[in-house]
N, C-alpha and C positions, 0 to 999 in steps of 0.2 A: 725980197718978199714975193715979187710977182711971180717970179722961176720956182719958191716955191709951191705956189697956188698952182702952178702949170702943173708940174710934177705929180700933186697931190690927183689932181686931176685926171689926169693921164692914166696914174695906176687904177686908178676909181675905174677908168672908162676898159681899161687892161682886163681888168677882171671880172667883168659884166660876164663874158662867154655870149654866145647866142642860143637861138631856140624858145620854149615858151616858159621854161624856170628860170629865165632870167640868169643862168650862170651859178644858180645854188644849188645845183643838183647833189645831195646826200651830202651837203658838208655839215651837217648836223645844226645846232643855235648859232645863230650869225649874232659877233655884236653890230648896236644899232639895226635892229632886224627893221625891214620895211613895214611900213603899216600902212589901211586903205580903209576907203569909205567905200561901205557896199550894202547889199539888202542883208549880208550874213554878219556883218559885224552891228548892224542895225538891230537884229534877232538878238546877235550874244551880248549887248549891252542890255537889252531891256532883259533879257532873263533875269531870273533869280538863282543863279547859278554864283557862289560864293567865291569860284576864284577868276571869275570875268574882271576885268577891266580894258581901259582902253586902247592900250599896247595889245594886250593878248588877241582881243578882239579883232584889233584893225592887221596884228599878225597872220591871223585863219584867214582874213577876207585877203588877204597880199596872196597870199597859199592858194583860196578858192580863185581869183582871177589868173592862176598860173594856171591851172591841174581843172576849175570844172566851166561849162560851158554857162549863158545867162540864164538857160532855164533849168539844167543844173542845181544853179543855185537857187534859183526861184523854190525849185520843190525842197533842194537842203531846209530853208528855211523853216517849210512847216515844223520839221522833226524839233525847234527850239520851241512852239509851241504844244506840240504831241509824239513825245519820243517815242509812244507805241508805234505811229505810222512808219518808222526806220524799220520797225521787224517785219512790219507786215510787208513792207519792200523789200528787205531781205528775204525773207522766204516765196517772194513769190515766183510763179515758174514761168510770166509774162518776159519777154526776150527783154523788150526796154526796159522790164525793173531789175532785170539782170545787168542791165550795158550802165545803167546807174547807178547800181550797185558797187559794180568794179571799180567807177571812175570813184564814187562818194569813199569807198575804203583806200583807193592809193592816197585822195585828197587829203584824209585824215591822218594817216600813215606818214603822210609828209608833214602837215600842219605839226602834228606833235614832235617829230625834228627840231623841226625851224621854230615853234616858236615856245619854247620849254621857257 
């Protein structure tokens, strides 16, 4: 029993990979996806968004802690209370709402991978 807990372990720790995705880079829905406590799974619970829950939730925030920075997500945040604000940062020609932009769309890009 114990050599097989080592084992199980071992490959567990095998296949982490390194870097900041943690080793899930594009393998698409992971079973047992990771889940996380954050400001953005905080937003996607209180929503009233009908396919939220707390897997999904705590999946985007695993995703946002890989892929966006703390204040990243500080600003993701607001777009759970005013999804207009996401366009207006989308279209703006400010460099930073550009470099936020990029990062907010790989993040999402990934979230919906990982946590389908």
């Amino acid at each position: 029993m114990r050599q097989a807990i080592f084992l199980g372990v071992l490959v567990f720790l095998a296949g982490c990979g390194g870097g900041r995705d943690g080793g899930y880079r594009d393998r698409g829905p992971i079973i047992g996806t990771p889940i996380a406590a954050g400001p953005i799974s905080a937003a996607c619970n209180a929503s009233d968004r009908k396919a939220r829950s707390r897997k999904l939730c705590g999946c985007i925030q695993y995703v946002a802690n890989q892929t966006l920075t703390t204040s990243q997500q500080r600003r993701a945040v607001a777009f759970y209370r005013d999804p207009h604000r996401a366009q207006e940062i989308r279209q703006s020609d400010r460099g930073s709402d550009e470099r936020f932009w990029k990062a907010y769309r790989a993040y999402g890009e990934r979230a919906e991978r990982l946590c389908r």
